[in-house]
Biopython code that builds the backbone (N, CA, C, O; Angstrom):
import numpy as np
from Bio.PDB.StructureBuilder import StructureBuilder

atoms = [
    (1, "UNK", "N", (154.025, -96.656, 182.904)),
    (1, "UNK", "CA", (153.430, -97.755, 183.624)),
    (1, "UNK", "C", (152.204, -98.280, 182.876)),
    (1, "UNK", "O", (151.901, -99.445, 183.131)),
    (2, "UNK", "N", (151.464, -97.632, 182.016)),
    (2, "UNK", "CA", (150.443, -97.515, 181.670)),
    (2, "UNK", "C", (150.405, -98.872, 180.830)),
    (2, "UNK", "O", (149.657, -99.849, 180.837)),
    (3, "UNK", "N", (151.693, -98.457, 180.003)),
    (3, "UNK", "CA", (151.957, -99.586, 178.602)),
    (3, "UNK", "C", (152.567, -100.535, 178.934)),
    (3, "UNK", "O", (152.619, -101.543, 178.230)),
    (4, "UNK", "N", (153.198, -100.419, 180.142)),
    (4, "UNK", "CA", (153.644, -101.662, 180.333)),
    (4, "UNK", "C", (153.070, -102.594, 181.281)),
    (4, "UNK", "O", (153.665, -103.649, 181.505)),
    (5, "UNK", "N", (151.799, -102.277, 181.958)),
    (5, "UNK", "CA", (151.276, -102.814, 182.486)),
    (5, "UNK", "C", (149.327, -103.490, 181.984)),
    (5, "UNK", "O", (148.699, -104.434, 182.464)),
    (6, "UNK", "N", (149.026, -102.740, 181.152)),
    (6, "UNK", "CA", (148.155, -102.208, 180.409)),
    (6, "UNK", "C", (147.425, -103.835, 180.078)),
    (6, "UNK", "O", (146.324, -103.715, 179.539)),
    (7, "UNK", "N", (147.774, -105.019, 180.266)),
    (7, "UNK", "CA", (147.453, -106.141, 179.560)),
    (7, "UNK", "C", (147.394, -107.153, 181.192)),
    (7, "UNK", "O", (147.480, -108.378, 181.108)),
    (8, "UNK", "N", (147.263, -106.561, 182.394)),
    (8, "UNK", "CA", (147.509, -107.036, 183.654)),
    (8, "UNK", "C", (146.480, -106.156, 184.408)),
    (8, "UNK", "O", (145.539, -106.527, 185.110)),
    (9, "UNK", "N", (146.869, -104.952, 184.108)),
    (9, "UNK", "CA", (145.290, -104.188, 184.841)),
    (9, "UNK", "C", (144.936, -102.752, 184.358)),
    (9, "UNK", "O", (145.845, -101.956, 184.121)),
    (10, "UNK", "N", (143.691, -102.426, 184.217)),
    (10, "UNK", "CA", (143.011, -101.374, 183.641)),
    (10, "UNK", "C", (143.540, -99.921, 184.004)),
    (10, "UNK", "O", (143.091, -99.360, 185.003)),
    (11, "UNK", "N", (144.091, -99.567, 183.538)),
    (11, "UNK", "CA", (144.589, -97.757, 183.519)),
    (11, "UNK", "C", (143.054, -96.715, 182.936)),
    (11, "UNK", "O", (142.547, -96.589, 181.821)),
    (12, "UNK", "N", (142.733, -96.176, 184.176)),
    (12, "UNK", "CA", (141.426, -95.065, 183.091)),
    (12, "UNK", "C", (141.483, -93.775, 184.380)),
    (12, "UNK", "O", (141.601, -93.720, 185.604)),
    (13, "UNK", "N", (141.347, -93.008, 183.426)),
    (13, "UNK", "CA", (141.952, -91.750, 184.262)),
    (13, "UNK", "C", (140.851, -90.593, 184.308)),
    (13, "UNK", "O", (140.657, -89.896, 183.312)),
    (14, "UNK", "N", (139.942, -90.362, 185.815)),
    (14, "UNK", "CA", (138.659, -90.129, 185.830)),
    (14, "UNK", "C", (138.407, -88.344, 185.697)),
    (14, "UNK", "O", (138.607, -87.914, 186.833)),
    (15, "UNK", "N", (138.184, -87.611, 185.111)),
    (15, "UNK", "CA", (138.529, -86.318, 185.184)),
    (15, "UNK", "C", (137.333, -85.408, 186.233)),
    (15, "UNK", "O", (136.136, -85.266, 185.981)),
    (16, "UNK", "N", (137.900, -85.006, 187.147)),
    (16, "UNK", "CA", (137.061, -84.900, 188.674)),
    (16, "UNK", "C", (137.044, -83.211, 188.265)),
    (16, "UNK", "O", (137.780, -82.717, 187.411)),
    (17, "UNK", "N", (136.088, -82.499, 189.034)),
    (17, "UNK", "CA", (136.060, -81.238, 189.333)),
    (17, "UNK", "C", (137.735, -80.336, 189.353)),
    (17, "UNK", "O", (138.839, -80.736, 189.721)),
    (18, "UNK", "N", (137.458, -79.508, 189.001)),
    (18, "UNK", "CA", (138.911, -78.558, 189.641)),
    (18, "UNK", "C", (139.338, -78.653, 190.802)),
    (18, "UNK", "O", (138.518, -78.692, 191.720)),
    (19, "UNK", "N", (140.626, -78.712, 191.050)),
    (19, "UNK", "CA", (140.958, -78.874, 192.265)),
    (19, "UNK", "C", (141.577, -77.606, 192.822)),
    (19, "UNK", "O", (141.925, -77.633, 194.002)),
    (20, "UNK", "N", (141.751, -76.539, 192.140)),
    (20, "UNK", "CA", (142.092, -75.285, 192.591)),
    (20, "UNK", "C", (141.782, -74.668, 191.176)),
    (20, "UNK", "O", (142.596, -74.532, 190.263)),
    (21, "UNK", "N", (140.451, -74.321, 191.167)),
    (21, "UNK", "CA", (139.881, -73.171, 190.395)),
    (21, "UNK", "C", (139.877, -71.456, 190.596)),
    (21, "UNK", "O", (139.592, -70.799, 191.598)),
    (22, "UNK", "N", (140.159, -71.164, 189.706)),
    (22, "UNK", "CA", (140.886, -69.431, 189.717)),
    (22, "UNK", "C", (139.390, -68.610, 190.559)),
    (22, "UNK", "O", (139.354, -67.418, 190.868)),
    (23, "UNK", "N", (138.457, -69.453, 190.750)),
    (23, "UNK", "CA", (137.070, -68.531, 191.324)),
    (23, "UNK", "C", (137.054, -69.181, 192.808)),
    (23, "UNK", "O", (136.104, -68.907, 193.541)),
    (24, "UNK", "N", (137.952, -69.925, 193.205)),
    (24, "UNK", "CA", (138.082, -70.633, 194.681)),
    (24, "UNK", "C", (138.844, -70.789, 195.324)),
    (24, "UNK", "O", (138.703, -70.309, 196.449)),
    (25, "UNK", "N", (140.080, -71.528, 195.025)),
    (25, "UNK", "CA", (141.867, -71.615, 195.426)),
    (25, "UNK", "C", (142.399, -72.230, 194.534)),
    (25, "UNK", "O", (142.369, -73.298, 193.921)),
    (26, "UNK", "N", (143.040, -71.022, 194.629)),
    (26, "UNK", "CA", (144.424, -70.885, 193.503)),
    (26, "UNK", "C", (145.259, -71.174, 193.930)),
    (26, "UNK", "O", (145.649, -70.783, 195.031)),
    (27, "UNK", "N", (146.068, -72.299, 192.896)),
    (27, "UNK", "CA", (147.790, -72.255, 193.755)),
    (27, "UNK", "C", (148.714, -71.841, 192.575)),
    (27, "UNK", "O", (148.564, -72.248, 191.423)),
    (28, "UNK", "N", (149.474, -71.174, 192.898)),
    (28, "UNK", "CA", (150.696, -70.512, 192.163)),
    (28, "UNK", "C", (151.377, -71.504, 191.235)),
    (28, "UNK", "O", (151.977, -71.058, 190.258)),
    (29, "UNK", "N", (151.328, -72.978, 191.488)),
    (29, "UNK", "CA", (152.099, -73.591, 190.192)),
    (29, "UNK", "C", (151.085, -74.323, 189.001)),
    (29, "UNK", "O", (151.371, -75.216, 188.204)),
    (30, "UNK", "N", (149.785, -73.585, 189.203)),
    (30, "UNK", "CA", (148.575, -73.413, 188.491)),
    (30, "UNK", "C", (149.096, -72.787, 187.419)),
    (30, "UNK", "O", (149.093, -73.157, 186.245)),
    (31, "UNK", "N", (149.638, -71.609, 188.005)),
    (31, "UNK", "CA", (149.471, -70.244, 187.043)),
    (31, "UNK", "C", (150.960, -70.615, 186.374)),
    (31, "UNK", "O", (151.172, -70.126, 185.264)),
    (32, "UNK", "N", (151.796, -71.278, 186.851)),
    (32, "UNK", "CA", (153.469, -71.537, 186.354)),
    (32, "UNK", "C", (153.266, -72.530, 185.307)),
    (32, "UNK", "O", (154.014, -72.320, 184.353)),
    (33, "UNK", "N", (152.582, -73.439, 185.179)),
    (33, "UNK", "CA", (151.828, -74.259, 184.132)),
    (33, "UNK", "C", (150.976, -74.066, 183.074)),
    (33, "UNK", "O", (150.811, -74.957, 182.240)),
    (34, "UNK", "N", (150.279, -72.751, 182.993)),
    (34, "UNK", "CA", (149.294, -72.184, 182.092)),
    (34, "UNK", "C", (147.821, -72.823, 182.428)),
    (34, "UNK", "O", (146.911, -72.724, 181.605)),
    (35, "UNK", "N", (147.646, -73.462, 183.645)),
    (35, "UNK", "CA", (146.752, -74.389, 183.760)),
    (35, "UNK", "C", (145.425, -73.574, 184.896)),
    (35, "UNK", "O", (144.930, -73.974, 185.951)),
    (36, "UNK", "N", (145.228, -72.489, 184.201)),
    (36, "UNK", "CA", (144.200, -71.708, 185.444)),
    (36, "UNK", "C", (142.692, -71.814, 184.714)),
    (36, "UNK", "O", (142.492, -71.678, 183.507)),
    (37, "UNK", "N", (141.768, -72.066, 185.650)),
    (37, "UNK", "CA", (140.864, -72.377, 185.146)),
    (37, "UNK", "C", (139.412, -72.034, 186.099)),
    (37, "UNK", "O", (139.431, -72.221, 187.316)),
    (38, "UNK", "N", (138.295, -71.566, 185.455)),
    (38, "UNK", "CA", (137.076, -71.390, 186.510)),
    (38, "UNK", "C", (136.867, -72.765, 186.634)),
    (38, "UNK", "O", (137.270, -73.612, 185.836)),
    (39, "UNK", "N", (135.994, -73.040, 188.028)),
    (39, "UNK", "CA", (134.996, -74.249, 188.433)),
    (39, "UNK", "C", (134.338, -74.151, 186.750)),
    (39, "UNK", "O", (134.173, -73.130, 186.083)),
    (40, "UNK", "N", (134.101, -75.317, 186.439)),
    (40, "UNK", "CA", (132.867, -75.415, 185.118)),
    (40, "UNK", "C", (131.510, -75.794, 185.859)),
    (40, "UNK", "O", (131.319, -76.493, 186.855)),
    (41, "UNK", "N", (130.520, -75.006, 184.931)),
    (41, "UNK", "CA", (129.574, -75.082, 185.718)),
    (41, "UNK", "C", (128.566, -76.083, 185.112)),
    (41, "UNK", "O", (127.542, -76.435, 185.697)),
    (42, "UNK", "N", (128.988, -76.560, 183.744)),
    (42, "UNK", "CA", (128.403, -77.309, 182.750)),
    (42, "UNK", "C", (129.418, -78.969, 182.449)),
    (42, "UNK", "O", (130.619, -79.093, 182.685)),
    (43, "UNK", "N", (128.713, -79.796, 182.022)),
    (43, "UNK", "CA", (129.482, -80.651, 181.122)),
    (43, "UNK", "C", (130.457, -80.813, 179.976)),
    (43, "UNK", "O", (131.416, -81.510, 179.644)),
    (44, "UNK", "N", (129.398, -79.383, 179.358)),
    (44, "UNK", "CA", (130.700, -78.805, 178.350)),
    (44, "UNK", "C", (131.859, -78.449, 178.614)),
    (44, "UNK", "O", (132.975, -78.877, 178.319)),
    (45, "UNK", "N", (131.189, -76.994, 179.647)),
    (45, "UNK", "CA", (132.978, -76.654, 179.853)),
    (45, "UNK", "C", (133.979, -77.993, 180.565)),
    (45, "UNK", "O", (135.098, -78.339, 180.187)),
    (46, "UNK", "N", (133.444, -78.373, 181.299)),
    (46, "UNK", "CA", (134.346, -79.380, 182.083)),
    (46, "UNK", "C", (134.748, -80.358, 181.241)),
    (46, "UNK", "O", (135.425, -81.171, 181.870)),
    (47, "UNK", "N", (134.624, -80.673, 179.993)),
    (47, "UNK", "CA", (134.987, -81.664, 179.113)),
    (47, "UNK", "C", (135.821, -80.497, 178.399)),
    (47, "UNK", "O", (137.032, -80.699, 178.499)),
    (48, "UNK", "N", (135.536, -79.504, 177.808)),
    (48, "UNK", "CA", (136.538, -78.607, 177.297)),
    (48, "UNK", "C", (137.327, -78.364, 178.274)),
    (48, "UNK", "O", (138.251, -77.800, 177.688)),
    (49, "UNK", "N", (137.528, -78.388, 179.051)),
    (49, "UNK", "CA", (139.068, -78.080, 180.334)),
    (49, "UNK", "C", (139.410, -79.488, 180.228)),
    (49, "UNK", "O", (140.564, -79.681, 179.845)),
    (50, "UNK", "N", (138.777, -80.427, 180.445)),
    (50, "UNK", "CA", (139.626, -81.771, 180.673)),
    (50, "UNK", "C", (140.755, -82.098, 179.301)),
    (50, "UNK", "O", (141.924, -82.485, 179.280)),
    (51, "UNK", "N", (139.678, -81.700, 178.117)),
    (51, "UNK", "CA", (140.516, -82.357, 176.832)),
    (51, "UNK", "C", (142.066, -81.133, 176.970)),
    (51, "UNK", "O", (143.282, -81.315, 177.037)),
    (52, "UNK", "N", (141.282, -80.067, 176.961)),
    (52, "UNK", "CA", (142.953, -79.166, 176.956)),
    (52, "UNK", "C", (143.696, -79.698, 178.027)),
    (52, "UNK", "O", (144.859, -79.412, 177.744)),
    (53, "UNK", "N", (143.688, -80.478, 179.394)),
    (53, "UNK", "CA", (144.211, -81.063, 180.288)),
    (53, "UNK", "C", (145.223, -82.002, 179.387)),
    (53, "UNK", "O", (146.415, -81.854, 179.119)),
    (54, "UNK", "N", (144.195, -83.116, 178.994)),
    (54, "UNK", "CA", (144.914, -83.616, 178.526)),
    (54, "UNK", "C", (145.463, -83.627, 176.827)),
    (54, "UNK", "O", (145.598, -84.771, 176.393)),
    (55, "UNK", "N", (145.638, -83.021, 176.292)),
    (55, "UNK", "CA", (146.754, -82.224, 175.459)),
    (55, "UNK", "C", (147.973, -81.713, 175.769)),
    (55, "UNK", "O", (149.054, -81.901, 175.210)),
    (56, "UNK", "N", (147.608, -80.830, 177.027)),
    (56, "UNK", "CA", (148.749, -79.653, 177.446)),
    (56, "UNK", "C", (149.702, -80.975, 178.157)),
    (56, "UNK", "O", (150.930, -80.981, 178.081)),
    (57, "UNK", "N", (149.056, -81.864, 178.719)),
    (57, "UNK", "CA", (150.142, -82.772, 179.561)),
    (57, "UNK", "C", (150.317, -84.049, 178.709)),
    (57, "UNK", "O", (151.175, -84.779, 179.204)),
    (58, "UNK", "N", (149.801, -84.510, 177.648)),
    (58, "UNK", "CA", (150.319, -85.269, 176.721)),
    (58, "UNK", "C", (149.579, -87.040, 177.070)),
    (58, "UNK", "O", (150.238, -88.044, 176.804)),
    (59, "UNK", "N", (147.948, -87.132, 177.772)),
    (59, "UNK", "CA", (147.886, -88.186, 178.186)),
    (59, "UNK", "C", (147.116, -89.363, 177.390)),
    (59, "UNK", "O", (145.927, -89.214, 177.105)),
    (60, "UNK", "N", (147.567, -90.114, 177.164)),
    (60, "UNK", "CA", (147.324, -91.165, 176.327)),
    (60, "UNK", "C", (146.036, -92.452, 177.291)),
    (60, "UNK", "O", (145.128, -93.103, 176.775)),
    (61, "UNK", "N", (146.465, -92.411, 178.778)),
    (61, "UNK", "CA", (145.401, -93.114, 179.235)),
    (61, "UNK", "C", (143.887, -92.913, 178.853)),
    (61, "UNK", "O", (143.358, -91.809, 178.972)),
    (62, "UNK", "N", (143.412, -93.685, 178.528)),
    (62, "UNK", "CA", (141.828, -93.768, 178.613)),
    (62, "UNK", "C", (141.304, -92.566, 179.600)),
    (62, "UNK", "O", (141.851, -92.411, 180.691)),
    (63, "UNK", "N", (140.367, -91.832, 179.234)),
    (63, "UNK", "CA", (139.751, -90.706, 180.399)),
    (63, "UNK", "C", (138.133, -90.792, 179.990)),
    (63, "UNK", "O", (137.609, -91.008, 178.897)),
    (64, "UNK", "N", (137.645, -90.577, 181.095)),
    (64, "UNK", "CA", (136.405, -90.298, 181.203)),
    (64, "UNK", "C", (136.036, -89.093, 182.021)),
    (64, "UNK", "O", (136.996, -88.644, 182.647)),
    (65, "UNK", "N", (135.010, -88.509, 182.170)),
    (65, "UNK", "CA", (134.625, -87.449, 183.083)),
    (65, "UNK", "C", (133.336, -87.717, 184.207)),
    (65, "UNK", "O", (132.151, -88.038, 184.123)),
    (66, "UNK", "N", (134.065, -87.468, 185.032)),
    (66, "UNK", "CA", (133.019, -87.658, 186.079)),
    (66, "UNK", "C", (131.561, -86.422, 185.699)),
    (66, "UNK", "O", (131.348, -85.685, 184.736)),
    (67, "UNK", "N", (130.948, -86.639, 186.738)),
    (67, "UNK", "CA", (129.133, -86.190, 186.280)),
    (67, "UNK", "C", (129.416, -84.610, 186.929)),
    (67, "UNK", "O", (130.510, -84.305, 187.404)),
    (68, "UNK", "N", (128.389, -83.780, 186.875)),
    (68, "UNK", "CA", (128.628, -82.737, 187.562)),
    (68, "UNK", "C", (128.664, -82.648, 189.159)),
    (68, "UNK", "O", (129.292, -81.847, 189.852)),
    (69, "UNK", "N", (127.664, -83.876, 189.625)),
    (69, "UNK", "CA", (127.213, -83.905, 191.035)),
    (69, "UNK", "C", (128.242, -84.720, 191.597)),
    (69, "UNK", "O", (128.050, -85.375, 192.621)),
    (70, "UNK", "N", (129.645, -84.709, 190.791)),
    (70, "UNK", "CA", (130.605, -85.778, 191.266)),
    (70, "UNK", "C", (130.641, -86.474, 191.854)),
    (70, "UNK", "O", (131.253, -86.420, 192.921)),
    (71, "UNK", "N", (130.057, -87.380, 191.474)),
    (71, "UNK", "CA", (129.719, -88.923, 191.822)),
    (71, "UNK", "C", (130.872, -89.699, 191.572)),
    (71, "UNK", "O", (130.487, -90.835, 191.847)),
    (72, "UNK", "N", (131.728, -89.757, 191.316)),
    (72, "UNK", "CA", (133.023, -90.425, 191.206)),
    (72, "UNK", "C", (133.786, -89.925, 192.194)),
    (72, "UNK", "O", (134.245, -90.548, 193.152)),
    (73, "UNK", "N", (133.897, -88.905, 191.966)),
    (73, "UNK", "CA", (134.954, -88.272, 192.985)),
    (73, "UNK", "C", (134.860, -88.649, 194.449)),
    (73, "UNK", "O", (135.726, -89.221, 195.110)),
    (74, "UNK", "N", (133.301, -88.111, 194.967)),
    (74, "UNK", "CA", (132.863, -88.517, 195.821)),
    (74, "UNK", "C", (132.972, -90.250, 196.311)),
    (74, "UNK", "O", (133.553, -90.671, 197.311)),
    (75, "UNK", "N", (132.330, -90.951, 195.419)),
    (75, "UNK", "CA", (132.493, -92.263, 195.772)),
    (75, "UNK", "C", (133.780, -93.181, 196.074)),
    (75, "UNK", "O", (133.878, -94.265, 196.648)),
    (76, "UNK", "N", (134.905, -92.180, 195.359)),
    (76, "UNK", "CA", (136.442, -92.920, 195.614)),
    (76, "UNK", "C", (137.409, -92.179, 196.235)),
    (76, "UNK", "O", (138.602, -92.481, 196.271)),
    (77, "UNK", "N", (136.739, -90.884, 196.890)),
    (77, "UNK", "CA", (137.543, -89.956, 197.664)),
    (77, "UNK", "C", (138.886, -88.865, 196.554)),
    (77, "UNK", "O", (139.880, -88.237, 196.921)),
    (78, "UNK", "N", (138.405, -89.029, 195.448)),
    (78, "UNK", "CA", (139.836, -88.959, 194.757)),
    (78, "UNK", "C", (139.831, -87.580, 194.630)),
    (78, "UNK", "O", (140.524, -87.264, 193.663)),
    (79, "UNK", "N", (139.172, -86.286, 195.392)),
    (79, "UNK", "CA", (139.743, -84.916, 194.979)),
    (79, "UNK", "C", (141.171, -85.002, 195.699)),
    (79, "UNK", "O", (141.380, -86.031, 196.342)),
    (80, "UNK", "N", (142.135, -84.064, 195.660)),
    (80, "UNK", "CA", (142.483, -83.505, 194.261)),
    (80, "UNK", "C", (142.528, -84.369, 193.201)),
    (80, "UNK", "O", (142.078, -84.277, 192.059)),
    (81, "UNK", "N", (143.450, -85.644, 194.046)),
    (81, "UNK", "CA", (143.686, -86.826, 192.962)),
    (81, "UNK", "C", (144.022, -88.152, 193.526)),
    (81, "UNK", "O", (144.657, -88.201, 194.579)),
    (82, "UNK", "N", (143.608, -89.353, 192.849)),
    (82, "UNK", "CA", (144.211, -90.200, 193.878)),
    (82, "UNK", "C", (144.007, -91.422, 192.670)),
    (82, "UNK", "O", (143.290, -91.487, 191.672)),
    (83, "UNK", "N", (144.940, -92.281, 193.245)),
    (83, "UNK", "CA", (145.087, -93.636, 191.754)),
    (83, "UNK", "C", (144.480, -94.878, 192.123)),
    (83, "UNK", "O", (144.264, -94.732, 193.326)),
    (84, "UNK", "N", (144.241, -95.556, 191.924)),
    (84, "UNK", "CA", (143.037, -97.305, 192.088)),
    (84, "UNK", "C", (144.051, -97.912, 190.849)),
    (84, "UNK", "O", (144.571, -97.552, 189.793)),
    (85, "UNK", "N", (143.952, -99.042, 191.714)),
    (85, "UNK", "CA", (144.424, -100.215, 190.658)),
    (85, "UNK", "C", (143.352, -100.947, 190.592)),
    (85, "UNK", "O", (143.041, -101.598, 191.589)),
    (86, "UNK", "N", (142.453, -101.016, 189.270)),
    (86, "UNK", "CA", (141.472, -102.078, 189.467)),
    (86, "UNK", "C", (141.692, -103.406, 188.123)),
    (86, "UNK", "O", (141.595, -103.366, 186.896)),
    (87, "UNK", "N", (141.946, -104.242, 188.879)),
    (87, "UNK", "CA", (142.053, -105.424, 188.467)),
    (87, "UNK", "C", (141.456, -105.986, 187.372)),
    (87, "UNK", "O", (140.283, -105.623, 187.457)),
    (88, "UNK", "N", (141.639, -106.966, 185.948)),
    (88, "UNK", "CA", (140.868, -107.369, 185.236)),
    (88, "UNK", "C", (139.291, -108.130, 185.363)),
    (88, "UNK", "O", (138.452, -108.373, 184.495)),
    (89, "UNK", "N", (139.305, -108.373, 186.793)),
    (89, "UNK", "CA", (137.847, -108.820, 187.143)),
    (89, "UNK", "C", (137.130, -107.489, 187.577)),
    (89, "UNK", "O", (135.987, -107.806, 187.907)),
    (90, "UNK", "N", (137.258, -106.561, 187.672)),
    (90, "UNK", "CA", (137.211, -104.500, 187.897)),
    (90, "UNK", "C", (136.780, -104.745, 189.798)),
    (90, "UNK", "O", (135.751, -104.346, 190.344)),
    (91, "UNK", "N", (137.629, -105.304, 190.281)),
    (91, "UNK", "CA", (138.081, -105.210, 191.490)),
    (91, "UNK", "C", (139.529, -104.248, 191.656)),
    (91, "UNK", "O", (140.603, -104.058, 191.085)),
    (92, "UNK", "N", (138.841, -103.848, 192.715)),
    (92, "UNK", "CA", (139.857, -102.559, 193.456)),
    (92, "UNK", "C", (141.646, -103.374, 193.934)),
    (92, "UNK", "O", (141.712, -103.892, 195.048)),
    (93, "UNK", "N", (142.560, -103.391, 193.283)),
    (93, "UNK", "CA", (143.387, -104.045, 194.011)),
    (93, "UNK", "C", (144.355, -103.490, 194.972)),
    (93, "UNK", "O", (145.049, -104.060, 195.814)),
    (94, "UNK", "N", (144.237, -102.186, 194.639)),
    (94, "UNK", "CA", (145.318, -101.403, 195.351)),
    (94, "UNK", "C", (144.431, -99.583, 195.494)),
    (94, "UNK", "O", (143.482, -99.295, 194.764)),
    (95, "UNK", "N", (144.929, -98.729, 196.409)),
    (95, "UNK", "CA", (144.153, -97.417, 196.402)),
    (95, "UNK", "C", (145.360, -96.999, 196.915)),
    (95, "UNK", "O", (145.884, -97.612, 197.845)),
    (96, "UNK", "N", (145.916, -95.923, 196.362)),
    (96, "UNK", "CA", (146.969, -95.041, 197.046)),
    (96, "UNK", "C", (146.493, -93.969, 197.683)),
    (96, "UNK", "O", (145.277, -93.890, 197.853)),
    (97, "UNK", "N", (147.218, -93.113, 198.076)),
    (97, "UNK", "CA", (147.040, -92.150, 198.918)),
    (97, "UNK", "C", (146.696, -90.956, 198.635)),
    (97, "UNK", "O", (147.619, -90.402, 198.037)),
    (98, "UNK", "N", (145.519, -90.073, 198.824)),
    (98, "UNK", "CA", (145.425, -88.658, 198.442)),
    (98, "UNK", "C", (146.486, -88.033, 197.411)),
    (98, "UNK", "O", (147.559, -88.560, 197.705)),
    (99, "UNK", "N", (146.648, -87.279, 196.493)),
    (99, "UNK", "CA", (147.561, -86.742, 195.538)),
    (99, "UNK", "C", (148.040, -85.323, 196.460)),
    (99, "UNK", "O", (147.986, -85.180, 197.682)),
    (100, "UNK", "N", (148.441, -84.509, 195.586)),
    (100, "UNK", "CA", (149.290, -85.216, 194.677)),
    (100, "UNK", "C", (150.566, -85.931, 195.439)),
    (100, "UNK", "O", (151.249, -86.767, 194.848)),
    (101, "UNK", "N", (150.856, -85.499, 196.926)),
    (101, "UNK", "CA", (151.827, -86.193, 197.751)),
    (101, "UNK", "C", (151.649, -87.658, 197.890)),
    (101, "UNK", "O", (152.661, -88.358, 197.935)),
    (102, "UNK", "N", (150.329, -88.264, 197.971)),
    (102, "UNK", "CA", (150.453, -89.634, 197.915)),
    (102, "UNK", "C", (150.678, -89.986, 196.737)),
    (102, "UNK", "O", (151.500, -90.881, 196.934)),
    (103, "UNK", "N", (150.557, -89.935, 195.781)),
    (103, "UNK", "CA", (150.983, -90.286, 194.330)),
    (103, "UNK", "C", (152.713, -90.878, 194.658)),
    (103, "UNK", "O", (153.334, -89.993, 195.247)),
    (104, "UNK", "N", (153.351, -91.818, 194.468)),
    (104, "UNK", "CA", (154.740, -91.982, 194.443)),
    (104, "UNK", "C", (155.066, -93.346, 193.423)),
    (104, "UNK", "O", (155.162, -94.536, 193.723)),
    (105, "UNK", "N", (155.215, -92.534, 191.867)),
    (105, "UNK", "CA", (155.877, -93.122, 190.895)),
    (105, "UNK", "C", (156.175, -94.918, 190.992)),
    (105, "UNK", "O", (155.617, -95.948, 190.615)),
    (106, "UNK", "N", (157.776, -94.401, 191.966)),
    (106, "UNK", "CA", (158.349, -95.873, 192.474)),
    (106, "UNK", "C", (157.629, -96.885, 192.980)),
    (106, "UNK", "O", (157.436, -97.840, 192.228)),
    (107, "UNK", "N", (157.132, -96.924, 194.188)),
    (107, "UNK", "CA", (156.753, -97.332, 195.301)),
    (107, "UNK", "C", (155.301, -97.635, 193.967)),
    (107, "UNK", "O", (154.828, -98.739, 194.233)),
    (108, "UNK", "N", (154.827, -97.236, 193.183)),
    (108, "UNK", "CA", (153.591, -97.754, 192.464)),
    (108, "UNK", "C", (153.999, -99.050, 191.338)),
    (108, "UNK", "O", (153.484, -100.153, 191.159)),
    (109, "UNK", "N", (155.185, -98.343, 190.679)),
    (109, "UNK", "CA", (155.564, -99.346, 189.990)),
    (109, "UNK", "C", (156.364, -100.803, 190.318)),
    (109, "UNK", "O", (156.763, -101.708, 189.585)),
    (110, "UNK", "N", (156.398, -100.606, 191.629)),
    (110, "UNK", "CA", (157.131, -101.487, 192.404)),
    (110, "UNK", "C", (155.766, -102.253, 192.706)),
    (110, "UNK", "O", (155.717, -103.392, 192.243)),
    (111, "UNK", "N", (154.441, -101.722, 193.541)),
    (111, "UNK", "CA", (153.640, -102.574, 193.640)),
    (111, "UNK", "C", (153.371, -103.418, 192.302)),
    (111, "UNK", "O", (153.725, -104.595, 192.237)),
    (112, "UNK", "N", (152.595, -102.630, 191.011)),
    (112, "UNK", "CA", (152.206, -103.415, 189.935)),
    (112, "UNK", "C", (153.705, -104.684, 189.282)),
    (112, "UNK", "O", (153.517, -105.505, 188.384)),
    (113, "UNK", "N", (154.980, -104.507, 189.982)),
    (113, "UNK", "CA", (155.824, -105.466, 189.463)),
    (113, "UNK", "C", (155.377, -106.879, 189.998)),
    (113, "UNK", "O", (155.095, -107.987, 189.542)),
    (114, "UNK", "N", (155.502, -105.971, 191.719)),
    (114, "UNK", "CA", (155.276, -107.504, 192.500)),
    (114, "UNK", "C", (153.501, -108.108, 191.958)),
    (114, "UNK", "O", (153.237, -109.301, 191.812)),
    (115, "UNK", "N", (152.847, -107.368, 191.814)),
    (115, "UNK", "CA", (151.304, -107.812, 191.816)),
    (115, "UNK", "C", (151.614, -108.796, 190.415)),
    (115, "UNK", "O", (151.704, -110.024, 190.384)),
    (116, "UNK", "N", (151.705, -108.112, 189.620)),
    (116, "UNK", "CA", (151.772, -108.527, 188.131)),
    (116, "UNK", "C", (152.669, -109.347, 187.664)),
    (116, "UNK", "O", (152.455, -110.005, 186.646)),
    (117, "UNK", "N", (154.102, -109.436, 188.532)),
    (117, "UNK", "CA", (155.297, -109.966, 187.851)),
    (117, "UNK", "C", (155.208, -110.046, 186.068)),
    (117, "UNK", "O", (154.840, -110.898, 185.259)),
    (118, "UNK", "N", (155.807, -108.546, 185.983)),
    (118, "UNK", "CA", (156.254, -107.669, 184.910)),
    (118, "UNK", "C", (157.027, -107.423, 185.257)),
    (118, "UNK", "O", (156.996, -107.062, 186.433)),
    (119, "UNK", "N", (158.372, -107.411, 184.519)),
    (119, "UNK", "CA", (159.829, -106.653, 184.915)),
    (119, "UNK", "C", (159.940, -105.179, 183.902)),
    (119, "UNK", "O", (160.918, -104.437, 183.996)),
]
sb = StructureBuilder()
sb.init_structure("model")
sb.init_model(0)
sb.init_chain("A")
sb.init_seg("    ")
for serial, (resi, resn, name, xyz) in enumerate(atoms, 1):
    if name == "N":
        sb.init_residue(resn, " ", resi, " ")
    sb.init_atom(name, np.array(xyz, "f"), 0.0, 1.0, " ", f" {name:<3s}", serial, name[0])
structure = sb.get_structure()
């Protein structure tokens, strides 16, 4: 969606706190992924977990990292995870639903068709 939409509206992918850290709650397809990890208690580590994040899952979107006092997270509700469509004027056009169950592929790429008319 990224690339094919990428010239219609901004893809940036915000890297928030752990959402099940091995020192808080753990979930089992954490550990089925290789993806277990302490809370970071620094900038460093949390930028060293994000970049192996994105390596291990292969992500090409733009990323940034939220602050320690998660100020992003907080401000857009997005723990665990959650997606914003923000528009080329960096208006909010769309907010989906809590992750990872609100996350739904189709039903996203179906909005950015109709929004964008991109086939």
């Amino acid at each position: 969606m990224h690339e094919d939409f990428k010239d219609k509206a901004e893809f940036l992918v915000v890297y928030i706190k752990e959402a099940h850290p091995e020192d808080e709650w753990q979930m089992s397809v954490n550990e089925k992924q290789g993806v277990v990890f302490r809370q970071p208690t620094t900038m460093t580590e949390r930028r060293e977990i994000a970049n192996l994040m994105l390596d291990k899952f292969d992500i090409k979107i733009p990323t940034v990292i939220d602050k320690m006092d998660n100020t992003c997270e907080a401000g857009y509700a997005a723990w665990p995870e959650r997606y914003y469509v923000v528009d080329l004027e960096g208006k909010i056009a769309h907010k989906g639903k809590p992750g990872p169950g609100g996350f739904r592929p189709k039903a996203f790429r179906r909005y950015l068709t109709e929004r964008y008319a991109v086939q």
